[in-house]
C-alpha positions in Angstrom: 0.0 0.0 0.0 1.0 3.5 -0.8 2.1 6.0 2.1 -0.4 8.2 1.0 -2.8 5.3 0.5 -2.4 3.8 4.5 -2.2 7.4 5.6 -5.8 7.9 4.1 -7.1 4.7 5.0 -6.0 5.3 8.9 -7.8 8.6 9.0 -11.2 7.5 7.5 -11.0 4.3 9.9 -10.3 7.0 12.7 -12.8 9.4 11.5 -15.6 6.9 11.5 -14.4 5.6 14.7 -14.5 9.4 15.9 -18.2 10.1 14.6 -19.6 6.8 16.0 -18.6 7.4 19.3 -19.1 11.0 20.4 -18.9 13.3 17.3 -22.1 12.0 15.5 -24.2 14.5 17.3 -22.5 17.4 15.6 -22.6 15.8 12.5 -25.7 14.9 12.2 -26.8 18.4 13.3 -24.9 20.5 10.7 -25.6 17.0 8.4 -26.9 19.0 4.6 -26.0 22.4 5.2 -24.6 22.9 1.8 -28.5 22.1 0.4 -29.1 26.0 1.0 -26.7 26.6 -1.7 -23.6 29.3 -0.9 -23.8 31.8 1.9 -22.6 35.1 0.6 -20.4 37.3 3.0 -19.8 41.1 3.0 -17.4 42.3 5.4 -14.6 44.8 5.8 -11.0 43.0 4.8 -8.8 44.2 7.8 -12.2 43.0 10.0 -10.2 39.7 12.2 -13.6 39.2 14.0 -15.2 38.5 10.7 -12.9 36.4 9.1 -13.1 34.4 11.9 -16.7 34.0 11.6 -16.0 33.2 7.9 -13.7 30.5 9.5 -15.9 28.9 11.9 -19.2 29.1 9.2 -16.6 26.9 6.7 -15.9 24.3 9.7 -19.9 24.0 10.4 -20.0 22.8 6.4 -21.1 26.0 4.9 -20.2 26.7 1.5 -18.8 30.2 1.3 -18.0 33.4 -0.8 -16.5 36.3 0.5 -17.1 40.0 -0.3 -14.3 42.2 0.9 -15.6 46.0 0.8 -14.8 49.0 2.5 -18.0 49.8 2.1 -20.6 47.5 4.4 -22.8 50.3 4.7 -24.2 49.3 1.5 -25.6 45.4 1.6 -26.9 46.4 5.2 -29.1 49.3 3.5 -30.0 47.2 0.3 -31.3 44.0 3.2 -33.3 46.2 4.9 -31.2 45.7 8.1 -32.7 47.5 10.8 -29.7 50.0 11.8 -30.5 48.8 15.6 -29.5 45.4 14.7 -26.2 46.4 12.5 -22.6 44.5 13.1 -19.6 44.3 11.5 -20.5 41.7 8.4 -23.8 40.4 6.2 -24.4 36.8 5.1 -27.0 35.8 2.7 -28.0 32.3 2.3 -31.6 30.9 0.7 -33.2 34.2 0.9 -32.5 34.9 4.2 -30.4 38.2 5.5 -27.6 36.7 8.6 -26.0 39.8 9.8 -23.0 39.7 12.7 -21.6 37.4 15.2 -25.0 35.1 15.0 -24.4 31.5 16.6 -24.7 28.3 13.9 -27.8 26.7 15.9 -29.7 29.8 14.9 -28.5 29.8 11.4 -29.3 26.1 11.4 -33.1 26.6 13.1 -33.8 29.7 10.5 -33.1 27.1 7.5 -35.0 24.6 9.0 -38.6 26.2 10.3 -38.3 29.0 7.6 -40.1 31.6 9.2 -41.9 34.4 7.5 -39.0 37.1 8.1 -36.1 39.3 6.5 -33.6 37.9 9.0 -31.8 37.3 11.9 -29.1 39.1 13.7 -27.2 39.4 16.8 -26.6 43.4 17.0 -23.1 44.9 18.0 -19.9 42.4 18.6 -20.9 40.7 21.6 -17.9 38.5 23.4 -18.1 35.0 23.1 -20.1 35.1 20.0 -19.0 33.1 17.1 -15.8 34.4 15.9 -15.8 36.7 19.1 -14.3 34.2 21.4 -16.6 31.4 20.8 -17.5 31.0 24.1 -20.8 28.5 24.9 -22.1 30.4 27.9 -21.9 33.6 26.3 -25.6 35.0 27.3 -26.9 37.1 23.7 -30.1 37.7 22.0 -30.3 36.9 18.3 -33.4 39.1 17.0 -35.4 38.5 14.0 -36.0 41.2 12.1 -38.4 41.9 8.8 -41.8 40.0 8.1 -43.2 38.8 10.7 -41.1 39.8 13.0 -41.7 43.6 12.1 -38.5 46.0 13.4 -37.5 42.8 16.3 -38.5 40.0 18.2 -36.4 37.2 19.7 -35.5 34.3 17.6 -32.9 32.6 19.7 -31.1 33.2 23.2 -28.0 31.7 23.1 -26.1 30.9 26.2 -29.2 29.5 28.1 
């Protein structure tokens, strides 16, 4: 067998190992994310916070393509982002606006339920956000916004 070959082989004997003890959970929960088609980012390019965002979207199997503007003003107007509600970067994936720091269990609830809304954001840079720290007992609102959900309401409260 090649080195490349066994090398290959012990990883996907290890991955499935991996995912059939504890990591199946997580896979299963992120499991088709690339069925709502590419997630289209605008955010600033000397923006660390948001690239790390970026980062963390592409490890939770989202298929992604980056906008680097100075200019983030712009998609925020054009979405109808209530200016309450603005961050530092805007995601757009099937129809739906995803602006800031929002958590991928959000993301993932909006795709599945498909409310009657605009969006979903979590407003300002909160610490411990996705791409902010990452930190699971970070305590945040993520607000809907648009539709149904008028200027705001409560989608998810992450950290509880």
């Amino acid at each position: 067998m090649k080195p490349i070959t066994t090398l290959l082989a012990f990883a996907l004997a290890n991955g499935l190992a991996f995912f059939g003890s504890v990591g199946m959970a997580h896979a299963d929960s992120h499991a088709g994310m690339m069925d709502h088609g590419t997630m289209h980012v605008t955010k600033s390019p000397t923006c660390g916070c948001c690239g790390a965002w970026v980062t963390l979207a592409r490890e939770e199997g989202y298929d992604i393509e980056v906008t680097d503007t100075r200019d983030v003003t712009r998609i925020k107007l054009d979405n109808d982002v209530p200016g309450a509600m603005w961050a530092c970067h805007t995601a757009i994936i099937d129809g739906y606006v995803v602006e800031g720091h929002v958590p991928f269990v959000a993301i993932a609830k909006l795709l599945k339920e498909r409310p009657e809304i605009t969006g979903i954001a979590v407003p300002g840079m909160p610490g411990g956000s996705p791409g902010m720290g990452n930190d699971p007992t970070a305590r945040y609102d993520v607000m809907a916004f648009g539709g149904d959900a008028g200027k705001g309401a409560v989608f998810h409260r992450a950290g509880l």
